[in-house]
N, C-alpha and C positions, 0 to 999 in steps of 0.2 A: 162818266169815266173818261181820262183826260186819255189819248191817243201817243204812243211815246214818239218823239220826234229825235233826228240828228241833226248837229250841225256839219257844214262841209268836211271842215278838220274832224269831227268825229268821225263821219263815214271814214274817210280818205284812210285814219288810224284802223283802223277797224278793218280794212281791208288791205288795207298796205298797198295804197295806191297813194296819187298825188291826188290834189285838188281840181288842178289842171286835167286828169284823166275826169273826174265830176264832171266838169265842165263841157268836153269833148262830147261823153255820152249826153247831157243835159242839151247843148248845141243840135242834137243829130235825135233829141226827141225820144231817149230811150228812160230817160228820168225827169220829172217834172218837178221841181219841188216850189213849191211857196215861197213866194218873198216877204219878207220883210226890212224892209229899203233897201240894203246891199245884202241883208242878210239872206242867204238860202237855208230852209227849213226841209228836208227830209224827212219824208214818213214810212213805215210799215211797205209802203205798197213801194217807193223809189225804192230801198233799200233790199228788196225781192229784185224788184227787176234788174238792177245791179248788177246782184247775185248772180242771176243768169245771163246778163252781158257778160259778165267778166269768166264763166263759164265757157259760152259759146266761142269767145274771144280765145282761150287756152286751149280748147279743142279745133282752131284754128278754121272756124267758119269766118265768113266775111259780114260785115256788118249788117248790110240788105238782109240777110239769112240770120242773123241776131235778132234782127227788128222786127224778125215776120214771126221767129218761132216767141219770143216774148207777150208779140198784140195778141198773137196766137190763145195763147193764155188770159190773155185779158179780156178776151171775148164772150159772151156765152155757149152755150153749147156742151155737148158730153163730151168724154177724153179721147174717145173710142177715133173720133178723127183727127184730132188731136196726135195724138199718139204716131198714129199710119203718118200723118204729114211729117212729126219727129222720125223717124224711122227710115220716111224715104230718103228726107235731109241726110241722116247720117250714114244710110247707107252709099247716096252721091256722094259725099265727104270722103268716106274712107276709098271707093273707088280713084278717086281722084289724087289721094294721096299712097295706093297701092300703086300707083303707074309713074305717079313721082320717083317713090321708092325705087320701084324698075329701073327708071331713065336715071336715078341715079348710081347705083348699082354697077348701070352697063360704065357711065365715067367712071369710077372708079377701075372698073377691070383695066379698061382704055389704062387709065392712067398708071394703074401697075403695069401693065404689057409698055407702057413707053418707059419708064422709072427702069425693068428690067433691061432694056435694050439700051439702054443709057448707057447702065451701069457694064453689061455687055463691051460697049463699043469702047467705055473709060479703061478697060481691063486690058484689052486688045491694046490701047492707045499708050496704057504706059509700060506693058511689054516691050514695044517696040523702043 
């Protein structure tokens, strides 16, 4: 039984990325596919690991933390650790992006408390 393969422009359609995005993850080791001469052949297992590049990618991890939680998978082993390592991952993540949140939170206050005092001082400015 033949193994179903993509071409780059298939993937690329298929996920609605560019070619160029293939290529970046392919460059950085997170999809391998086969050549043949210029041709790149995607299989089964590149087009998983994609999936979850381009996953990790939209939940705004970084690539090193891409790369670990995908080999992750590729490894042997039961889920059971697996899982905990996903989990600690996501739970730094969302830490990291609750305290963004915060920081940015407090600019905006900032920046209404300056916006009203503007507005204040324009008010005063053209009474006079």
């Amino acid at each position: 039984m033949t193994q179903r393969t993509w071409s780059i422009s298939e993937l690329a359609q298929e996920f609605n990325i560019t070619p160029r995005t293939l290529r970046f993850y392919e460059d950085h080791g997170i999809i391998n596919p086969r050549r043949e001469g210029q041709k790149r052949i995607y299989t089964q297992k590149d087009k998983t690991r994609l999936k979850l590049a381009l996953r990790g990618k939209r939940l705004g991890f970084q690539l090193a933390d891409i790369s670990s939680l995908i080999d992750m998978y590729d490894g042997p082993g039961s889920t059971t650790p697996q899982l905990k390592k996903y989990i600690a991952m996501l739970n730094r993540h969302k830490e990291q992006l609750e305290s963004q949140k915060r920081d940015l939170e407090a600019i905006l206050q900032e920046i209404h408390t300056q916006e009203e005092h503007c507005m204040e001082l324009l008010k005063k400015h053209e009474q006079s």
